[in-house]
C-alpha positions in Angstrom: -16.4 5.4 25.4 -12.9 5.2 26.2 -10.1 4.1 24.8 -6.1 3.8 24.6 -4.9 7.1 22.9 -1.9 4.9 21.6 -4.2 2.7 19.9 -6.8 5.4 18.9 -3.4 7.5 17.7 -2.2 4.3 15.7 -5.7 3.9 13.9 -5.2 7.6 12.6 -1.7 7.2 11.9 -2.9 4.0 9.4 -5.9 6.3 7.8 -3.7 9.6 7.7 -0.7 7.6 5.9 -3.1 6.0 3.4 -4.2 9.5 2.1 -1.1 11.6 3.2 1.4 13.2 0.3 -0.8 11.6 -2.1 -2.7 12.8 -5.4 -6.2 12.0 -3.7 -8.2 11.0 -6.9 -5.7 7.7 -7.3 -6.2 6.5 -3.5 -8.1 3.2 -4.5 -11.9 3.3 -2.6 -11.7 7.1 -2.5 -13.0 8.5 -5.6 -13.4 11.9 -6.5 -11.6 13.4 -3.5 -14.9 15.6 -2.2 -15.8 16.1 0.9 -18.3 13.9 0.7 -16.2 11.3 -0.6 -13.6 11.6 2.1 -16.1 11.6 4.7 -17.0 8.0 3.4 -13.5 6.4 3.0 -12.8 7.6 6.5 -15.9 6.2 7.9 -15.2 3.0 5.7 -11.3 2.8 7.3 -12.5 3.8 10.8 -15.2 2.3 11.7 -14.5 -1.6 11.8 -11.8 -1.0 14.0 -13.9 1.6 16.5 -16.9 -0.1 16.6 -18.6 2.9 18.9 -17.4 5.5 16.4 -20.0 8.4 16.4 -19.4 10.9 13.2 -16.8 11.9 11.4 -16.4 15.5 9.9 -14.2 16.9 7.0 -13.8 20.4 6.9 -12.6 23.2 4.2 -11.4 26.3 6.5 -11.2 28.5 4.3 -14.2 27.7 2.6 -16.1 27.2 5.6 -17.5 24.0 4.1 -17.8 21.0 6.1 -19.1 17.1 5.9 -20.7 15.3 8.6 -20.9 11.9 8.3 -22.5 9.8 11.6 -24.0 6.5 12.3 -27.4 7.6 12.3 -27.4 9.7 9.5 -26.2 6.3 7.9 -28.9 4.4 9.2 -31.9 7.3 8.3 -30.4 9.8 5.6 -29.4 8.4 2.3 -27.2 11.6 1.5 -26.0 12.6 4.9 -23.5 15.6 4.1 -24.8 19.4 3.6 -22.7 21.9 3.0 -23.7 25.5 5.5 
């Protein structure tokens, strides 16, 4: 797929503002900011506007705990996040 990095750079500019310098449990469609959670509002904000969009991932580095969220796990998994 490609695409214009101003546009692509634009479209995370949009997501990154909605959640930036902000107590995440009161960003409306989030919920309980997990990783899980975040995984789905940025699929949810991404996705109609990058229609090829493959997966999304949320990490905690120091944690080492990750999300994975991806169009096939949404079409076959009904929880698709693990934790390693």
């Amino acid at each position: 797929m490609l695409i214009d990095i101003g546009h692509l750079d634009t479209l995370l500019a949009d997501t990154r503002d909605a959640l930036d310098h902000r107590f995440l449990d009161d960003v409306p469609g989030l919920g309980p900011a997990t990783l899980e959670n975040l995984c789905s509002f940025l699929w949810a904000q991404l996705a109609p506007r990058l229609p090829l969009l493959h997966r999304v991932t949320v990490s905690r580095d120091l944690s080492g705990d990750a999300c994975s969220l991806s169009r096939r796990a949404l079409q076959q998994v009904p929880s698709p996040c693990a934790m390693p």
